[in-house]
N, C-alpha and C positions, 0 to 999 in steps of 0.2 A: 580391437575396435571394428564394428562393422562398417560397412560400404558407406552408407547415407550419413555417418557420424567423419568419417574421413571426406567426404564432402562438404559435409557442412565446417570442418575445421579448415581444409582447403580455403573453402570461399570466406570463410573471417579472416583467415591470412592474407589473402588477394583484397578481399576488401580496404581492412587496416594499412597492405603496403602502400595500393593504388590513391588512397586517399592522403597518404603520408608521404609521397614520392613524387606523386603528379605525375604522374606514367602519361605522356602524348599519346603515346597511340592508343591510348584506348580512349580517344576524343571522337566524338561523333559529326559525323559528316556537314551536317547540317541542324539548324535547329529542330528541336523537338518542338513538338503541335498534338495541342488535344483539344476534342468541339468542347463548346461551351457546356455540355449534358458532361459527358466523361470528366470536363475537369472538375465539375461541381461534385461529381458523386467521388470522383479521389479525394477533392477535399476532406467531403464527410468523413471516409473511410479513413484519411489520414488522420483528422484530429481525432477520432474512437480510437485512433488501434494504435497508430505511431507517435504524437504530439507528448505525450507521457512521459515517452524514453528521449527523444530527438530534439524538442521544443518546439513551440509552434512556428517561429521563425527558424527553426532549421536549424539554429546556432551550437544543437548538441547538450548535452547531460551525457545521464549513463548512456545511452547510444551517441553512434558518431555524428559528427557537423553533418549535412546535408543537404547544405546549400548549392543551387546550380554548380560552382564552381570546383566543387569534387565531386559530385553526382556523375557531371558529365565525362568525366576520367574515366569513372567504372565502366560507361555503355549500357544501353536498353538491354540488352541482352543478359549482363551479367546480373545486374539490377534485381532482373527478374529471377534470376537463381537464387538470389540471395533471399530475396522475399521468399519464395518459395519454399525453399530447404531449412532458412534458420543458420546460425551462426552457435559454434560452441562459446562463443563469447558472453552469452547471453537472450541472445534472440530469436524470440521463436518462430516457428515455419508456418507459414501462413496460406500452403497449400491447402488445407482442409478447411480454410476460413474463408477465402476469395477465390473467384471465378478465375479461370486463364486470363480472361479480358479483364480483368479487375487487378488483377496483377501486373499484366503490359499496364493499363493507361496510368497507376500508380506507381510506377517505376519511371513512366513519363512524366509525369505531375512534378516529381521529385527534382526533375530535371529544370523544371522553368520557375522564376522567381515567386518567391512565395507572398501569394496576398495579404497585406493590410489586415491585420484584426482589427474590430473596432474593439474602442472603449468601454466601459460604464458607470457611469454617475451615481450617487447615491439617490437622484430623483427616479433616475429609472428601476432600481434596486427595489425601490417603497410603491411603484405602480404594480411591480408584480408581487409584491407582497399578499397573500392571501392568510385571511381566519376562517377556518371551517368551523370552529368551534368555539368558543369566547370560554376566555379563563374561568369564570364565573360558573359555566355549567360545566365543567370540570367533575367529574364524581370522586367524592369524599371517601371512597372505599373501593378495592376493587368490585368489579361487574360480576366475577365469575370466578369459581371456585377450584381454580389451576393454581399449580404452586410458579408463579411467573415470576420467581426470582431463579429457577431453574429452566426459562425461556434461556432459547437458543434464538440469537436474533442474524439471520441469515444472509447473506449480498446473492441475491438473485441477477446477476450482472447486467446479462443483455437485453433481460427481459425492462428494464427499469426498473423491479419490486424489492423487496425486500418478504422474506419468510421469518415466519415466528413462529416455532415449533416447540412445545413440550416437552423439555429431556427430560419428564418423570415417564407421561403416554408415548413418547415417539410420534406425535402427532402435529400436522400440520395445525395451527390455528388458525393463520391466518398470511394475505400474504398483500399488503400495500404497496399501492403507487408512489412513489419516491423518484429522483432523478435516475437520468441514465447511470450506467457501471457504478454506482456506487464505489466508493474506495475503503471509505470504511462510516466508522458510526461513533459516537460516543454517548455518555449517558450521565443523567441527571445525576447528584450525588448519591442519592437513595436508590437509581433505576430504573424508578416506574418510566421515563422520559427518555427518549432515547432520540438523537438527533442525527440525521445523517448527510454526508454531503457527495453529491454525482459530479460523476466528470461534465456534468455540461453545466455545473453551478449554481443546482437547484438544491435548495437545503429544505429540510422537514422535518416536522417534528412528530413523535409518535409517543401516544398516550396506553400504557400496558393494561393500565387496568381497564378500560373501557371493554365492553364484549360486542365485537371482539374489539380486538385493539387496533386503530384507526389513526390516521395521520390527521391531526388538531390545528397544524400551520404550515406554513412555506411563506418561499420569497427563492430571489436567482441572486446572487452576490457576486457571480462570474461567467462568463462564458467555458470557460473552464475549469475547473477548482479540483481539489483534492483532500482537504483536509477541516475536522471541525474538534471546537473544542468547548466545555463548559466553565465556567468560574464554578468554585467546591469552597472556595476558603473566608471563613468569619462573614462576616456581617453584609456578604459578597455571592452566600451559596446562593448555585442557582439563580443570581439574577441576570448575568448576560451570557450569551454563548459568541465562539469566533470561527468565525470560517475566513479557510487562505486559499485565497484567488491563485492559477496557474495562468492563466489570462485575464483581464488585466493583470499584474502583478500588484495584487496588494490584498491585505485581510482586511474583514469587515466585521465589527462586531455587533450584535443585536440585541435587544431586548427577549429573555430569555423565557421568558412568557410568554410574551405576541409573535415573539418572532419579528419585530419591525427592524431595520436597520438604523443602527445610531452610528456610525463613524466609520471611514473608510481610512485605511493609509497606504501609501505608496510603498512598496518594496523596493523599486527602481533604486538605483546607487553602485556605490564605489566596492569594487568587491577586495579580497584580503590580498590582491598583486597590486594593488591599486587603479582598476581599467573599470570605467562606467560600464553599466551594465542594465541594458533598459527592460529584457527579458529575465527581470529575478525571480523567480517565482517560490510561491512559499509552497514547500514542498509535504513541511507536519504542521500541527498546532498540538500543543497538550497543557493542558491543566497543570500547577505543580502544585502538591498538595499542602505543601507547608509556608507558601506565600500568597498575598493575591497579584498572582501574575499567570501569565502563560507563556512557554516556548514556543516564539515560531521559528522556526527552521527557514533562510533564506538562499535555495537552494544552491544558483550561481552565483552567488557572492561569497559563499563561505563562508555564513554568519549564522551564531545561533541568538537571536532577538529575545531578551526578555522582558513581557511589555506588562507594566504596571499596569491593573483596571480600575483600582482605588479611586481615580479621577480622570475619568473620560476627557475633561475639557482640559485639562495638563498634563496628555499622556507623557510616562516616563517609561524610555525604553533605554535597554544596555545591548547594544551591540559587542557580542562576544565572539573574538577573530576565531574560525577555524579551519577547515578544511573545504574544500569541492571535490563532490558535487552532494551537499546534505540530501539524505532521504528520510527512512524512518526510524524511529529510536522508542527508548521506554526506558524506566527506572530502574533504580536498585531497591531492592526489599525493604529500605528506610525509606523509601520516596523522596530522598533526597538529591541525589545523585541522577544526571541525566545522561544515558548512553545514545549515541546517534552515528549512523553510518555515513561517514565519509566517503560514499564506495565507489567514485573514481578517480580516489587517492588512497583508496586500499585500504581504509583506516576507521576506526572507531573512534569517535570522538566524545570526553568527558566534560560535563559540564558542574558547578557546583549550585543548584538553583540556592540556595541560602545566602551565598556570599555573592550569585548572579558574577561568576567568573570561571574558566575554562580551568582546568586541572591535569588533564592528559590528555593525551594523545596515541592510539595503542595500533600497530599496524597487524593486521589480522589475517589479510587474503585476496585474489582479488576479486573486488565489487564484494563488499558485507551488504549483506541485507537480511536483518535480523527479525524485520517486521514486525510483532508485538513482543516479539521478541522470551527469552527466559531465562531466569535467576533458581539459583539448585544451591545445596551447601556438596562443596565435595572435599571428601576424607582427608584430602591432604594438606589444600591450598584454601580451605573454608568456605566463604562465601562467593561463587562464581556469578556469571554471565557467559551468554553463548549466541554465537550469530550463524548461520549457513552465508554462501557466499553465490551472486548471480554468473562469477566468472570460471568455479571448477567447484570440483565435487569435495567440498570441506565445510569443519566447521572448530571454530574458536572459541575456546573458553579461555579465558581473562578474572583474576580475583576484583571483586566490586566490595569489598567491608574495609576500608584505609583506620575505621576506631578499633576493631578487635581482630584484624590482621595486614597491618601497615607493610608488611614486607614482600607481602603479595599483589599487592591493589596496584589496580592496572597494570598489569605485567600478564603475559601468557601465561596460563596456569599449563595446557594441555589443546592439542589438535588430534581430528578424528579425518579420517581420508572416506570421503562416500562414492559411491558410484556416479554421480554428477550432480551440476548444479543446481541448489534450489532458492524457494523465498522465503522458506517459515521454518521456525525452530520454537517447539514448545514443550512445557511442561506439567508439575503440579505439586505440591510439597505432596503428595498423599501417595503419589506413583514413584514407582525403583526408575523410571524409565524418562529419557528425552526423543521427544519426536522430531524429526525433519521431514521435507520434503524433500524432491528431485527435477519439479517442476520444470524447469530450463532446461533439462538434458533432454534432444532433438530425441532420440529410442522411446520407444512406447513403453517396453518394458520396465526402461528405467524410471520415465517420467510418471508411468502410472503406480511406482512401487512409493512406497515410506522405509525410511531404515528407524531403528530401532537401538537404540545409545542404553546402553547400563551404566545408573551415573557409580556405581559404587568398583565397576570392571572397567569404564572409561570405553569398552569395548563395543563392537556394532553388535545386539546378539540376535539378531534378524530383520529380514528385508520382508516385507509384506508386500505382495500383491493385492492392489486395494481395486483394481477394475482390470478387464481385460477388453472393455468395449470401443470401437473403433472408434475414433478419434479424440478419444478421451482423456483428461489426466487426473493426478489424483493432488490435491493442493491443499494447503492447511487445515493446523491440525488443532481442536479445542478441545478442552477436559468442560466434563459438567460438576457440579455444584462440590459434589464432594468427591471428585476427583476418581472414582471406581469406572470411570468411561473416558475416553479420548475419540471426538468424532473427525472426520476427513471428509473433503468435497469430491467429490467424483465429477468435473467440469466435461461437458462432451459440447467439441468446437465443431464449426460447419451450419451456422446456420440456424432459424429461426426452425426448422423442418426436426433438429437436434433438439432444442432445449430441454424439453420435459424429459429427456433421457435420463439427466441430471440426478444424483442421489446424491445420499450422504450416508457413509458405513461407518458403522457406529463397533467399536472392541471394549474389552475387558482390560481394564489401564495396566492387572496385574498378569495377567495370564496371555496377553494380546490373540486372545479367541475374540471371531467375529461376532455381535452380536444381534446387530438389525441393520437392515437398510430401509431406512425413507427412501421414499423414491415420488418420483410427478416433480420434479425440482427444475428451474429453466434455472441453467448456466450456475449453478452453487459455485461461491466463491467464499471469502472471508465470511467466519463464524464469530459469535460473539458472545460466551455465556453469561449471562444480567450478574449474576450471585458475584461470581469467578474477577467479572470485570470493575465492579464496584471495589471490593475487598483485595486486589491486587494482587488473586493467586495466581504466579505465575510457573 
């Protein structure tokens, strides 16, 4: 292990013990103070970069509590190492992101009670509500003569946009304003529509076939959010979509057309140890495609919520017990079946959307984080599932088919050991091959590589270097239409001075020869191909 990597494991240890021990002496003298400028811009800086992993109150998820009362254990000092270098636990080093001084006065910030979020009403919700375009002028055909069910629909992160690029030409088409970091996106049952939701709660809607393709609506549904979803099923497609608030804590669903908000619900509640819980925050939403409902994921309570749409004015929803601290999940190849990480319980969690009741429970590594995760058939144990993990360099495969092979389903089928930890693990029935990332691991080399899984050898059969540009890494991974390509983001942090560094390297699914890189890209992050995501190849 190199130097900066034994540091950075150091300081997760000292951190973990310091916060778990209450160590006095590493109590600070005196109050911490920061002007009125400095704490405002720590603010910002913490709700973009830290509120994710930490919570906006402080209270912890996958990162730890960090509330004054163990903040101040650790010391200004160590504080700032820790921001700095990154933790192998998961967290990454935020030297090439913030200034020296940006890093003191948020290592400060951290230290004094955390302000008040406000609220939001469903009247404020419908004042920011915007129509650029009115359904009715809508175009009845596509505008342009792109094959746009092989759109690549792009998270431009820091810049706020989003990219829409051609994986027939390799070409930019187009690249719209949307909310901040986007998280991710979802799409209309057919695709042309595609909806997405920003960390700062701004939802939009974007129209493919228009030339170029343009954003049609919006509205804000959170000051924080993370997650969007559409109704797909009967007499239901397409008419409302849901986004789940991180701040306030609740989902909101809308009219799927206009985009207007029609109903809010509280997340807030009793979590599975039984302790109220006023920061619940929904962490996924997803469509399930054989009922009309959707999954939302509540992230500190431990629940997976399945909320009936069939009747807005009597919502029916089944709170299904599971694990903390839920993140992100996806299906099994029946779309029956829903997988979802438990990942600071180490664990997979199984849900049954048909019968709207949990089924398993499968402990996998620690911190799963499978992200859109992927389903393969392998040789021995049949039909699998596979997560990479945010706390070591692994990844889990688990049988998902309990009708044509009961004696595997849910049970580890197989584990692969990688050089460190990542977030995305993907696939494609058409490729020999599963991809990871290495994301999380503090090394460049590492973090900037992909490893390369043989599903038929179980073996790693190479590590790809996908960037070597400084401060760069290399982060999920999408196959195009018909699966002869796997693309990668090539993310370069530091700064707005950075962005358009950003590419995306594109390989040969069978041969993993490089093939193109796009490039002019601000902050490329999660990839989304239109074909791939509608038909659920994963």
């Amino acid at each position: 292990m190199k130097k900066s990597a034994i540091s950075a494991a150091t300081l997760s240890l000292a951190f973990a013990g310091a916060l778990m021990a209450g160590t006095s002496s590493l109590a600070l003298a005196e109050e911490p103070k920061l002007s009125k400028e400095a704490f405002e811009h720590s603010k910002k800086l913490y709700f973009q970069r830290c509120a994710g992993c930490h919570g906006v109150l402080r209270k912890g998820a996958t990162g730890k509590n960090l509330e004054p009362e163990n903040t101040k254990k650790l010391g200004q000092e160590r504080l700032e190492k820790i921001i700095a270098i990154g933790t192998e636990g998961g967290m990454n080093n935020f030297d090439d992101l913030f200034t020296p001084e940006e890093i003191r006065d948020l290592s400060t910030y951290i230290q004094l009670p955390a302000p008040p979020p406000a609220e939001m009403s469903l009247a404020e919700m419908k004042e920011r509500w915007k129509v650029f375009v009115e359904p009715k002028d809508y175009p009845d055909k596509p505008m342009h003569s792109r094959n746009w069910e092989n759109f690549f629909m792009v998270i431009l992160r820091d810049a706020g946009k989003v990219g829409i690029i051609d994986g027939d030409k390799k070409e930019v088409v187009a690249k719209v304003d949307t909310g901040y970091a986007v998280h991710v996106m979802k799409e209309s049952s057919d695709g042309r529509f595609w909806f997405t939701q920003g960390r700062d709660g701004r939802m939009t809607k974007i129209d493919l076939w228009m030339d170029p393709p343009q954003v049609v609506a919006e509205t804000q549904v959170a000051s924080d959010a993370r997650d969007v979803a559409v109704s797909h099923f009967g007499e239901w497609k397409d008419k409302y979509v849901i986004g789940g608030g991180y701040w306030p804590p609740h989902f909101v669903i809308l009219d799927a057309e206009t985009m207007e908000p029609l109903k809010v619900v509280s997340t807030r509640g009793v979590d599975v140890d039984g302790n109220y819980v006023n920061e619940a925050r929904v962490a996924a939403v997803y469509n399930t495609p054989n009922a009309p409902t959707w999954v939302v994921a509540v992230k500190e309570l431990g629940q997976m919520w399945q909320v009936d749409y069939s009747d807005l004015d009597n919502l029916r929803i089944e709170q299904i017990n599971t694990n903390r601290f839920l993140h992100d999940g996806f299906f099994d190849p029946t779309q029956r079946y829903f997988q979802i990480a438990a990942n600071a319980s180490n664990r997979m969690e199984i849900m049954d959307t048909e019968t709207r009741k949990g089924v398993a429970s499968i402990e996998t590594g620690k911190k799963p984080h499978p992200g859109p995760g992927a389903n393969w058939v392998d040789k021995e144990c049949g039909p699998i599932a596979g997560t990479t993990h945010l706390g070591e360099g692994k990844v889990t495969m688990w049988g998902n088919d309990p009708k044509g092979h009961p004696d595997n389903a849910w049970k580890i089928c197989y584990t692969v050991e990688t050089d460190g930890p990542g977030l995305f693990i993907r696939t494609h029935p058409e490729s020999p091959y599963v991809i990871v990332d290495q994301t999380k691991h503090p090394e460049p080399e590492v973090q900037q590589s992909i490893q390369v899984i043989s599903k038929e050898t179980r073996e790693i059969v190479k590590t790809i270097r996908v960037t070597e540009q400084e401060k760069a890494l290399a982060v999920h991974t999408e196959f195009n239409q018909d699966g002869s390509e796997f693309w990668v983001s090539v993310w370069v942090r530091g700064g707005k001075k950075n962005w358009e560094k950003g590419e995306i390297v594109v390989y040969d699914s069978k041969t993993l020869e490089e093939k193109a890189r796009i490039k002019g890209l601000e902050t490329p992050t999660g990839k989304f191909n239109v074909y791939n995501r509608v038909h659920h190849k994963t």
